[in-house]
DOVOTOR-621256 format. One record per atom (N, C-alpha, C): residue number from 1; residue in three letters; atom name; x, y, z. Coordinates in steps of 0.05 Angstrom, whole numbers, plus 5000, padded with zeros to 4 digits. Layout:
% residues N
i_aa_at_px_py_pz
NUM_ALA_CA_X_Y_Z .
...
This chain:
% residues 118
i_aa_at_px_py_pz
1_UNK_N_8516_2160_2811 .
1_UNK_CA_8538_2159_2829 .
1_UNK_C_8561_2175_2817 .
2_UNK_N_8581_2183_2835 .
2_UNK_CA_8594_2205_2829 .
2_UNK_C_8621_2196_2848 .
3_UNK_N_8646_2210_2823 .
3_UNK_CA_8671_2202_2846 .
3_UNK_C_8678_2221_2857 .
4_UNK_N_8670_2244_2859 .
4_UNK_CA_8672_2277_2860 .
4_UNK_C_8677_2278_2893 .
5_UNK_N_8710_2285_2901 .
5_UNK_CA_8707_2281_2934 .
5_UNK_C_8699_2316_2939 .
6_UNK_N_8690_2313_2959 .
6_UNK_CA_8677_2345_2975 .
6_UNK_C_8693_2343_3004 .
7_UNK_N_8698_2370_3009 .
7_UNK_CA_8708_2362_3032 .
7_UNK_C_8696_2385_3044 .
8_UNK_N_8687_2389_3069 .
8_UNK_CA_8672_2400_3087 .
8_UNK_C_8679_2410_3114 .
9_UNK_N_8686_2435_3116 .
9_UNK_CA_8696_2448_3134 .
9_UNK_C_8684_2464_3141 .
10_UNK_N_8675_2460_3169 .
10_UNK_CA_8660_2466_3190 .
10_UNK_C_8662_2459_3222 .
11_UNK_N_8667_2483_3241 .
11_UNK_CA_8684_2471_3264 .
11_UNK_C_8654_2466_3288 .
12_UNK_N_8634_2465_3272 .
12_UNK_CA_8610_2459_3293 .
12_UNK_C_8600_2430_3274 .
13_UNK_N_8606_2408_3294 .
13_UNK_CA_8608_2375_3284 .
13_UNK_C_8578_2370_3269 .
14_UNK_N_8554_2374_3290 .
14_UNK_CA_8530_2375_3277 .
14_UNK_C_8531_2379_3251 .
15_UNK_N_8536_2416_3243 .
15_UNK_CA_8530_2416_3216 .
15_UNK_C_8555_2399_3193 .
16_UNK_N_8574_2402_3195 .
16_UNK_CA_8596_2384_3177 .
16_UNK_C_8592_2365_3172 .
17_UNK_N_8580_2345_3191 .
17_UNK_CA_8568_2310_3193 .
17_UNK_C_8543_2311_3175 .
18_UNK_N_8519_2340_3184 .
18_UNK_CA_8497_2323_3170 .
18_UNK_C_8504_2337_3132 .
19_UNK_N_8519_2363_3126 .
19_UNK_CA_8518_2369_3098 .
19_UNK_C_8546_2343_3096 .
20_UNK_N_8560_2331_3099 .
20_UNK_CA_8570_2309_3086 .
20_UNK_C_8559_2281_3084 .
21_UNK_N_8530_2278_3111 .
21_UNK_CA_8518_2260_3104 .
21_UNK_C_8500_2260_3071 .
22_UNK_N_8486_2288_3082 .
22_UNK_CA_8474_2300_3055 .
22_UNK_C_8487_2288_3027 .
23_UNK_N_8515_2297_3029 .
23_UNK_CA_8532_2304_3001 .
23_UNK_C_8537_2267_2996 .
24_UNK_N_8540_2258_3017 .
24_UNK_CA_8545_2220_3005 .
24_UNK_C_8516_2210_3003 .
25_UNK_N_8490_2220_3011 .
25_UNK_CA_8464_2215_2999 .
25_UNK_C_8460_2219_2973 .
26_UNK_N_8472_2236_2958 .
26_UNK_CA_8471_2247_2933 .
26_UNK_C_8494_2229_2919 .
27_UNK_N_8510_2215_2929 .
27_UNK_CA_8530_2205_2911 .
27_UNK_C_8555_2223_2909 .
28_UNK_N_8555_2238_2930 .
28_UNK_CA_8592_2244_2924 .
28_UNK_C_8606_2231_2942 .
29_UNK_N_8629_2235_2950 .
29_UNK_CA_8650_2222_2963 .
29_UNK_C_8653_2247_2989 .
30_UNK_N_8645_2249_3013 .
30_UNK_CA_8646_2272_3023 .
30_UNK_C_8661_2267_3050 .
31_UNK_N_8673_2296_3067 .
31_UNK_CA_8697_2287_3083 .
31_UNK_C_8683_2304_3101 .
32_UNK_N_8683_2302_3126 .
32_UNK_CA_8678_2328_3144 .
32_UNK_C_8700_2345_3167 .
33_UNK_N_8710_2359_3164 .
33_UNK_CA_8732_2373_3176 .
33_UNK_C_8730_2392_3199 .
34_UNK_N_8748_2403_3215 .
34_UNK_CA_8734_2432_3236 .
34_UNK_C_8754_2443_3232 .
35_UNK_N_8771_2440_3218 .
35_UNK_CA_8791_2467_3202 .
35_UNK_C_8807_2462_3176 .
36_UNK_N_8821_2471_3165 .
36_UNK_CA_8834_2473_3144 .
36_UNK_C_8869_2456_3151 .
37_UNK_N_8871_2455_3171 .
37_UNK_CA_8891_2439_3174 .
37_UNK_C_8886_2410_3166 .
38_UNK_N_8864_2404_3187 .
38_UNK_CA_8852_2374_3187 .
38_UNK_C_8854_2365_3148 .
39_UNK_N_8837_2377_3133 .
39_UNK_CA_8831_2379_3112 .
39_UNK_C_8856_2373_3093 .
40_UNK_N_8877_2389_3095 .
40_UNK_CA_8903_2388_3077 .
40_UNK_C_8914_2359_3094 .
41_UNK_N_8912_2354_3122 .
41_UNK_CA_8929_2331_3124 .
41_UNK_C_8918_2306_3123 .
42_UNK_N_8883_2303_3108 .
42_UNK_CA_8875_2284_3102 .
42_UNK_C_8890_2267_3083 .
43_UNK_N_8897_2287_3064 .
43_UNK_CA_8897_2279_3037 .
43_UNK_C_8911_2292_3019 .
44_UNK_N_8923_2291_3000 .
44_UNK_CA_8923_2304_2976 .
44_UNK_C_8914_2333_2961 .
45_UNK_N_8919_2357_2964 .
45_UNK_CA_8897_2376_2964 .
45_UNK_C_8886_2375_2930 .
46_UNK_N_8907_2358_2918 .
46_UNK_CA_8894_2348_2880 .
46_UNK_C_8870_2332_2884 .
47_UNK_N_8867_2320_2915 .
47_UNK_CA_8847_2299_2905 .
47_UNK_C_8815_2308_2910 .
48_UNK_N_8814_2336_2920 .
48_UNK_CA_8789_2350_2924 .
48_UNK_C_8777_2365_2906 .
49_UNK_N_8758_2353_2897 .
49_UNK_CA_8740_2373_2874 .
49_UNK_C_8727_2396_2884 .
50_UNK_N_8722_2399_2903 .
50_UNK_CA_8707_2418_2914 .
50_UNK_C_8707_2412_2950 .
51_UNK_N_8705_2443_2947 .
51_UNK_CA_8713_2451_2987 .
51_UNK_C_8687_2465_2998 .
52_UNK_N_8675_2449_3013 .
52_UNK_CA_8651_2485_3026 .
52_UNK_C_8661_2478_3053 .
53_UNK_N_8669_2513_3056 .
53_UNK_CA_8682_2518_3084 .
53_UNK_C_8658_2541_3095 .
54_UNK_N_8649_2541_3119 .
54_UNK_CA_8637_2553_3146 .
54_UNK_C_8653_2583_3139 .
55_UNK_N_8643_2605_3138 .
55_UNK_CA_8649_2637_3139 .
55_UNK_C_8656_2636_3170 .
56_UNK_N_8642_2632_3181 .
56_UNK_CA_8651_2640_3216 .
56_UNK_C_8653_2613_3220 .
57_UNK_N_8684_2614_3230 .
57_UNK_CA_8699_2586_3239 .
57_UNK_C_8707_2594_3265 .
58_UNK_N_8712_2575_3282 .
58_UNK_CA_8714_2587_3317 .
58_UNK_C_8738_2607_3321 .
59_UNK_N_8766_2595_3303 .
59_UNK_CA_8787_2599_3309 .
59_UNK_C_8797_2615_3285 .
60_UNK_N_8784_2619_3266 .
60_UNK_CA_8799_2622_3230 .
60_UNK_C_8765_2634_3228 .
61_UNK_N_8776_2656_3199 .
61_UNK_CA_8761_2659_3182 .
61_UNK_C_8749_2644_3150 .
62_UNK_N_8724_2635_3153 .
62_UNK_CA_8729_2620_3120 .
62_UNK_C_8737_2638_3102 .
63_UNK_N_8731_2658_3094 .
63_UNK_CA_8745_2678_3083 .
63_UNK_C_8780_2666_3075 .
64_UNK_N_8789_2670_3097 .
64_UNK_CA_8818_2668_3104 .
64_UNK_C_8825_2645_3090 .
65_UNK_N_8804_2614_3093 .
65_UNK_CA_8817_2594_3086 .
65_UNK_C_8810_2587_3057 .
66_UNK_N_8788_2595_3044 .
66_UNK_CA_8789_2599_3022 .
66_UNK_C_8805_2607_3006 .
67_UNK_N_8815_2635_3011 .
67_UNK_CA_8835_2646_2995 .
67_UNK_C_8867_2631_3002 .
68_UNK_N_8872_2620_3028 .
68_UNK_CA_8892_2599_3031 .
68_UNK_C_8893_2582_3008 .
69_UNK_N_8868_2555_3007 .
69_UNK_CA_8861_2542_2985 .
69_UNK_C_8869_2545_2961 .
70_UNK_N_8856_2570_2948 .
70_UNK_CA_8860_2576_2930 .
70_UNK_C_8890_2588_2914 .
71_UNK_N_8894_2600_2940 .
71_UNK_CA_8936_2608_2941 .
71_UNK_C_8943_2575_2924 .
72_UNK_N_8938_2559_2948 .
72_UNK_CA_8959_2524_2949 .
72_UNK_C_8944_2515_2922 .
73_UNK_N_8916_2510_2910 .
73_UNK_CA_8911_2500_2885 .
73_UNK_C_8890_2522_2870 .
74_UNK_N_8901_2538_2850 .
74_UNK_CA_8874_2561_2842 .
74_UNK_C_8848_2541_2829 .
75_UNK_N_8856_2519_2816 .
75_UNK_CA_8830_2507_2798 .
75_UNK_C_8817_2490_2836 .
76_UNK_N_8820_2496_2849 .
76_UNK_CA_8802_2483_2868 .
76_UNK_C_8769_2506_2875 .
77_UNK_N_8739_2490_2867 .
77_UNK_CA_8722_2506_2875 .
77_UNK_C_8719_2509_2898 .
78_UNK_N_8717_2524_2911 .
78_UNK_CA_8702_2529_2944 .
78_UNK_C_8683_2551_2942 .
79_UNK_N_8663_2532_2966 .
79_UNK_CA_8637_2543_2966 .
79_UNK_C_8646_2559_2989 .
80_UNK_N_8629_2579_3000 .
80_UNK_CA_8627_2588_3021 .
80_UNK_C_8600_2593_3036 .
81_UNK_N_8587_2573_3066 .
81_UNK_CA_8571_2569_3072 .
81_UNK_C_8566_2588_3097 .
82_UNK_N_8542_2599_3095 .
82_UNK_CA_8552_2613_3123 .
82_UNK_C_8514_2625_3140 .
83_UNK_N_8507_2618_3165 .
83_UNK_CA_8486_2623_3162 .
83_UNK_C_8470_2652_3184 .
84_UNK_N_8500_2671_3164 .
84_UNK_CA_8500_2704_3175 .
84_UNK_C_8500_2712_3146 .
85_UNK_N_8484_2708_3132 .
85_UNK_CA_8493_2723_3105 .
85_UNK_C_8474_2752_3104 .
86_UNK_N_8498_2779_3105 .
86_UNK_CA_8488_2797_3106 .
86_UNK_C_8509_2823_3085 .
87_UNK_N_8489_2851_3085 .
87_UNK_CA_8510_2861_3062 .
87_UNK_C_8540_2867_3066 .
88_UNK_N_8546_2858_3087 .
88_UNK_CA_8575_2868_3099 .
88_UNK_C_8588_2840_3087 .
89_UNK_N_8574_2822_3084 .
89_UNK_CA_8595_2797_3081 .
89_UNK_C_8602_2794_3048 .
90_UNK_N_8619_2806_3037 .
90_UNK_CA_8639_2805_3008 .
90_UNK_C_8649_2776_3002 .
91_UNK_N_8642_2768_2980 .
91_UNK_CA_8651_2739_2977 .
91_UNK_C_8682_2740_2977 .
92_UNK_N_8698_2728_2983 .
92_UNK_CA_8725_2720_2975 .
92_UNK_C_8725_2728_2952 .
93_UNK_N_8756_2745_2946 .
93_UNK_CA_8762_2735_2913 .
93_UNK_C_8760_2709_2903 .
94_UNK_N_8765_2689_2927 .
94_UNK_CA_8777_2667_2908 .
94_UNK_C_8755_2650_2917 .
95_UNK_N_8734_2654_2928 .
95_UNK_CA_8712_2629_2925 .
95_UNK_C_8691_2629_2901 .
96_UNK_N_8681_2616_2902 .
96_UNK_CA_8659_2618_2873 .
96_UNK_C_8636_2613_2883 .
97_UNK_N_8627_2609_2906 .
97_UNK_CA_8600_2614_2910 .
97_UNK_C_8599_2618_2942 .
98_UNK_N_8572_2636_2952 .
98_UNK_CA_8569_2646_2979 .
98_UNK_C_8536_2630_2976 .
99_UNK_N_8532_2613_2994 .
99_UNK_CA_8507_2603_3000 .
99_UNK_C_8494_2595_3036 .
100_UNK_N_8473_2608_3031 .
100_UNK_CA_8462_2608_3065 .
100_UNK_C_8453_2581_3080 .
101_UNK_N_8469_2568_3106 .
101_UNK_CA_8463_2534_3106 .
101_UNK_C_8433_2539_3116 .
102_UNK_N_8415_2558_3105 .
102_UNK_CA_8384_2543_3098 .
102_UNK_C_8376_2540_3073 .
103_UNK_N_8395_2534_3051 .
103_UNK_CA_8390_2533_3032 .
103_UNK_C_8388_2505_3025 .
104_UNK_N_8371_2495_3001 .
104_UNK_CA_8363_2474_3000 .
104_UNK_C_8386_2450_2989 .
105_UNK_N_8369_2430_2998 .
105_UNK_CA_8394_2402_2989 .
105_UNK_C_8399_2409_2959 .
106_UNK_N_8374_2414_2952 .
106_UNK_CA_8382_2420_2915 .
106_UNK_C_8393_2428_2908 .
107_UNK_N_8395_2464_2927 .
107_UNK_CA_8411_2484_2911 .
107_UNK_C_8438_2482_2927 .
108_UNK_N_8448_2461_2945 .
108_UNK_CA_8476_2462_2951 .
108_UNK_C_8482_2439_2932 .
109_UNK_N_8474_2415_2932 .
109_UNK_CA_8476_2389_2906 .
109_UNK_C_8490_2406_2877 .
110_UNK_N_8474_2429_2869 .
110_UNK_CA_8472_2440_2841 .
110_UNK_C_8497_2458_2841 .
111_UNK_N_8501_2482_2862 .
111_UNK_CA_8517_2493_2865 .
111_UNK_C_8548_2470_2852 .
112_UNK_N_8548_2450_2877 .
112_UNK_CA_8573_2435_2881 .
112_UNK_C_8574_2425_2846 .
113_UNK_N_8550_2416_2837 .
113_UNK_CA_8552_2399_2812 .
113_UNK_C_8563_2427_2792 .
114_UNK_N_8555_2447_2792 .
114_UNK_CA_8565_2467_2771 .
114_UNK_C_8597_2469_2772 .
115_UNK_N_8600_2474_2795 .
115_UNK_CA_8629_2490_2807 .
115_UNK_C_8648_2463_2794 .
116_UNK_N_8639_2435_2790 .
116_UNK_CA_8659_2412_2790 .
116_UNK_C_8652_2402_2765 .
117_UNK_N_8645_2414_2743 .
117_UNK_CA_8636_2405_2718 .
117_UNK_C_8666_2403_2701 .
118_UNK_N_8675_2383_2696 .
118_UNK_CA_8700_2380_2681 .
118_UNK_C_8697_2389_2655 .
């Protein structure tokens, strides 16, 4: 078990609900969001260890909110999830990982566990 909160931003409910169901199956503390507003006015932006935000968001780019993120706290990890991954898509400067949501429970679990290793 893990106190590690995730917070999850994704403006299509399906996927945000089931990778945060996912992420509290595994023992983290996980939030599910449909923008970056929602997200900062949960909470604390100190109290998030890690962010995976949607690349194509309805209204916003994850791109955009990542590097927001990262502006308001630089030691915050964010993943970036997205399931258009093609050679046109450049990771953020400021995210630390680009992963496709058919990627496995493992390798999103592992991803999040690297990026939040104290």
């Amino acid at each position: 078990m893990t106190d590690k909160r995730i917070g999850v931003i994704d403006d299509h409910s399906h996927c945000r609900e089931a990778i945060a169901t996912l992420l509290r199956s595994a023992g983290f503390v996980a939030e599910g969001f449909a923008n970056a507003n929602e997200l900062m006015g949960a909470r604390a932006l100190s109290e998030w260890h890690c962010v995976l935000v949607d690349l194509r968001l309805h209204n916003d780019s994850g791109r955009r909110v990542a590097d927001q993120l990262q502006q308001l706290r630089s030691d915050l990890p964010v993943i970036i999830l997205t399931a258009h991954i093609s050679t046109h898509d450049v990771l953020s400067s400021f995210a630390h990982r680009m992963l496709s949501k058919s990627c496995t429970a493992d390798e999103l679990i592992t991803a999040i566990e690297h990026c939040t290793r104290s």
